[in-house]
C-alpha positions as CSV (number, residue, x, y, z in Angstrom):
1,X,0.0,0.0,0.0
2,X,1.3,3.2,-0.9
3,X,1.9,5.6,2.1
4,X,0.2,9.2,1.4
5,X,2.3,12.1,2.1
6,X,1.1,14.8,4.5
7,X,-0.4,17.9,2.2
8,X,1.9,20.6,2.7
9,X,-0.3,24.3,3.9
10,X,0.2,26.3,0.3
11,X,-1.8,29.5,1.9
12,X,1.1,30.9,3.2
13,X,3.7,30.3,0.2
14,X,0.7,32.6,-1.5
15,X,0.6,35.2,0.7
16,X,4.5,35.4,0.4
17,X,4.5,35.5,-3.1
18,X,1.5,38.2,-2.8
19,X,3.3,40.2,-0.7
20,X,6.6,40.4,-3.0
21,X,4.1,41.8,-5.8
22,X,3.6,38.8,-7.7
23,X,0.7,36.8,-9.1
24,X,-0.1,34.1,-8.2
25,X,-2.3,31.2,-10.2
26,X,-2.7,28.5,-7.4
27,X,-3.7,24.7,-9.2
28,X,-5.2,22.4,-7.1
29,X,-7.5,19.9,-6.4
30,X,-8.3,18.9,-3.0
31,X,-9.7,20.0,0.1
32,X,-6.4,21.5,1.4
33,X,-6.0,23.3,-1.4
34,X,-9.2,25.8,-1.0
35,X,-7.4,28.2,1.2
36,X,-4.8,28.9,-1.4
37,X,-7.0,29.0,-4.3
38,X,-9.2,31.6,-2.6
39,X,-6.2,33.5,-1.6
40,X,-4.6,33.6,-5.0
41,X,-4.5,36.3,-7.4
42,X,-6.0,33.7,-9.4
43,X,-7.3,30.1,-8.2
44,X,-8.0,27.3,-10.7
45,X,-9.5,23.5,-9.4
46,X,-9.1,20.5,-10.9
47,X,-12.4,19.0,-10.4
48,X,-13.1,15.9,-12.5
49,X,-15.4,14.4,-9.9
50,X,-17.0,17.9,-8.7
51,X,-14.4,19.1,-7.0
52,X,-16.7,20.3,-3.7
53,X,-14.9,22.8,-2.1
54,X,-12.0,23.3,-3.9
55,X,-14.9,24.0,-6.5
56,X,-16.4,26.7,-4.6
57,X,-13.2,28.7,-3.7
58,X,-11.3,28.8,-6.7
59,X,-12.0,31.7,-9.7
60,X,-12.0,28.8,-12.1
61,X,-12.8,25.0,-12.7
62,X,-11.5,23.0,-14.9
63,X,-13.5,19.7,-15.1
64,X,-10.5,17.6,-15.8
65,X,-7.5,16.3,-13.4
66,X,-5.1,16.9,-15.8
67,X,-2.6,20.2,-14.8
68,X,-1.7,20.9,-18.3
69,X,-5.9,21.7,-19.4
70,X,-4.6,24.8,-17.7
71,X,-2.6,26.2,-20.6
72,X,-5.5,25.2,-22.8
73,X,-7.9,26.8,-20.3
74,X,-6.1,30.1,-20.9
75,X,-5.4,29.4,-24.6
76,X,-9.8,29.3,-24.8
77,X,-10.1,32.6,-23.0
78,X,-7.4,34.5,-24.8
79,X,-9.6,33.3,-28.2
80,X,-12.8,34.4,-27.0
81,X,-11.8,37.8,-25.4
82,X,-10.1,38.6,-28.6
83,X,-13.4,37.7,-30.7
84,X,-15.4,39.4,-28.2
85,X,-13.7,42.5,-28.8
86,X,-13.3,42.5,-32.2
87,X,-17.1,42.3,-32.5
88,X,-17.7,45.4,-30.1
89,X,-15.1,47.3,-32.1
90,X,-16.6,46.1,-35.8
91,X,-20.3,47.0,-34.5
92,X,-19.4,50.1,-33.3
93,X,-17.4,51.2,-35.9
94,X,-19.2,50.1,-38.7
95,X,-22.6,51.5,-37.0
96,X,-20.6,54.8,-36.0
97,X,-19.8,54.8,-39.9
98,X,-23.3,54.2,-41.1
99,X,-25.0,56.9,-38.4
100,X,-22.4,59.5,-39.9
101,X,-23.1,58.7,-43.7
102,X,-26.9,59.0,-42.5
103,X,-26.6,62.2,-40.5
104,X,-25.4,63.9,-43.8
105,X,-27.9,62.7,-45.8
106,X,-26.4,59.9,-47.7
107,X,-28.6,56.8,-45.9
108,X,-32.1,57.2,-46.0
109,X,-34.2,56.3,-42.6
110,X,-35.2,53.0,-44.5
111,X,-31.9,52.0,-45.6
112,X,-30.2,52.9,-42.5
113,X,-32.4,51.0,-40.3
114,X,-31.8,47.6,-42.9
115,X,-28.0,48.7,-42.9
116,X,-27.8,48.1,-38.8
117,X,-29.7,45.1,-39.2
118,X,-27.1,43.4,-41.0
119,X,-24.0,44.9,-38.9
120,X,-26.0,43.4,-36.4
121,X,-25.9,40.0,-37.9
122,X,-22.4,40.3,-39.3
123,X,-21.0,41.0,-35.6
124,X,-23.1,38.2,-34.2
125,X,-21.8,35.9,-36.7
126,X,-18.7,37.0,-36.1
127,X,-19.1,36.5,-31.6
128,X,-20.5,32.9,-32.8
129,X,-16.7,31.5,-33.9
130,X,-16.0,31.7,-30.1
131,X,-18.0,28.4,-29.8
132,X,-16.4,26.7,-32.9
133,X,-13.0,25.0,-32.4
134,X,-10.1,27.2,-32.9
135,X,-6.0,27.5,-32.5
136,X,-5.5,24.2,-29.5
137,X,-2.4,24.2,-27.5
138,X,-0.5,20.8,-27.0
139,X,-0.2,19.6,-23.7
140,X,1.3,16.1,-24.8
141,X,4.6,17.1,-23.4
142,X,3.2,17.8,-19.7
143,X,4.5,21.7,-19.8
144,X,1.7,24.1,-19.6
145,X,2.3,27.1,-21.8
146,X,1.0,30.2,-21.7
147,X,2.1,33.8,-23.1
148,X,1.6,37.2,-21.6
149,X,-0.4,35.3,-18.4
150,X,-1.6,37.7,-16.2
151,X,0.7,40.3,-17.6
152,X,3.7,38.6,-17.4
153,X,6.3,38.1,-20.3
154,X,6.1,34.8,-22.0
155,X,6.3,31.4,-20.0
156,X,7.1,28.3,-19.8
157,X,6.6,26.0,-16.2
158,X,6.7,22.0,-15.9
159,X,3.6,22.0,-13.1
160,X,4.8,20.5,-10.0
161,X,4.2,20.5,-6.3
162,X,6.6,22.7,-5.0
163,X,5.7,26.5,-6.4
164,X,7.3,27.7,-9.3
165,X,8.4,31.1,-9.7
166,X,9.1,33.2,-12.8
167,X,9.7,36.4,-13.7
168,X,6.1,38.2,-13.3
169,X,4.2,35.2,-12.1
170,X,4.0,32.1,-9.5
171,X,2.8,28.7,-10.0
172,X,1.8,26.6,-7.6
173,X,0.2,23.3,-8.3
174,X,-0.5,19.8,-6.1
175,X,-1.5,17.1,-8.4
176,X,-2.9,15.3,-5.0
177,X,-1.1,12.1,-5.9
């Protein structure tokens, strides 16, 4: 039978790291985790089989027990941000185009209110490749990779128990095993 080792507190390697300005993205995925997670600048569970409290304190779940779904986590929400906002910025700029060409007389009322109907549908199209696959980042290799994470340059950390500090930002991870 394999003998557990006792979970090391990670709460207060947070707050250290906190306290020298960095942040922090605590991954874990037990019980003794939750203080960390909560404390971190940002907390992600591993919760394959519902996580429970872990669950409930961190900012994010991923619904896997695999470490490196972080990098593809992040990889996701850096693609739909960047489609979100180029949709608000096409809408508005193609509407703010449209309501000048009509305030001078070019546009009648008629045409102008058919014009924003189809920006409208053109930006929602657009928002609607969020759901559709996109760019995937390989986590074959066990290295989560992630560029520009919470501000910090580009990086590159094996996930491991012990944390894992770089430049602008501090892993810490327990895979619980």
């Amino acid at each position: 039978m394999k003998k557990k080792r006792p979970a090391k507190p990670r709460r207060p390697v947070v707050e250290t790291l906190e306290r020298q300005g960095q942040r922090v993205v605590m991954l874990g995925d037990g019980t003794n985790d939750a203080p960390a997670l909560r404390r971190a600048t940002v907390g992600v569970a591993l919760a394959a089989h519902g996580g429970g409290i872990s669950a409930e304190a961190a900012d994010a779940v991923i619904l896997a027990d695999d470490p490196t779904r972080l990098a593809d986590a992040i990889a996701i929400s850096r693609r739909t941000l960047g489609i979100a906002r180029q949709s608000i910025w096409a809408g508005l700029g193609l509407t703010s185009v449209a309501m000048v060409a009509a305030a001078l007389g070019h546009i009648p009322p008629t045409v102008g209110a058919l014009l924003q109907e189809v920006i409208d549908v053109a930006v929602i199209l657009n928002a609607l490749r969020a759901s559709g696959p996109g760019r995937t980042t390989s986590t074959a290799s066990g290295i989560a990779t992630a560029e520009n994470l919470l501000g910090g340059k580009a990086l590159q950390a094996e996930l491991q128990p012990d944390p894992i500090q770089t430049s602008n930002v501090s892993f810490t991870g327990d895979s619980g095993r």
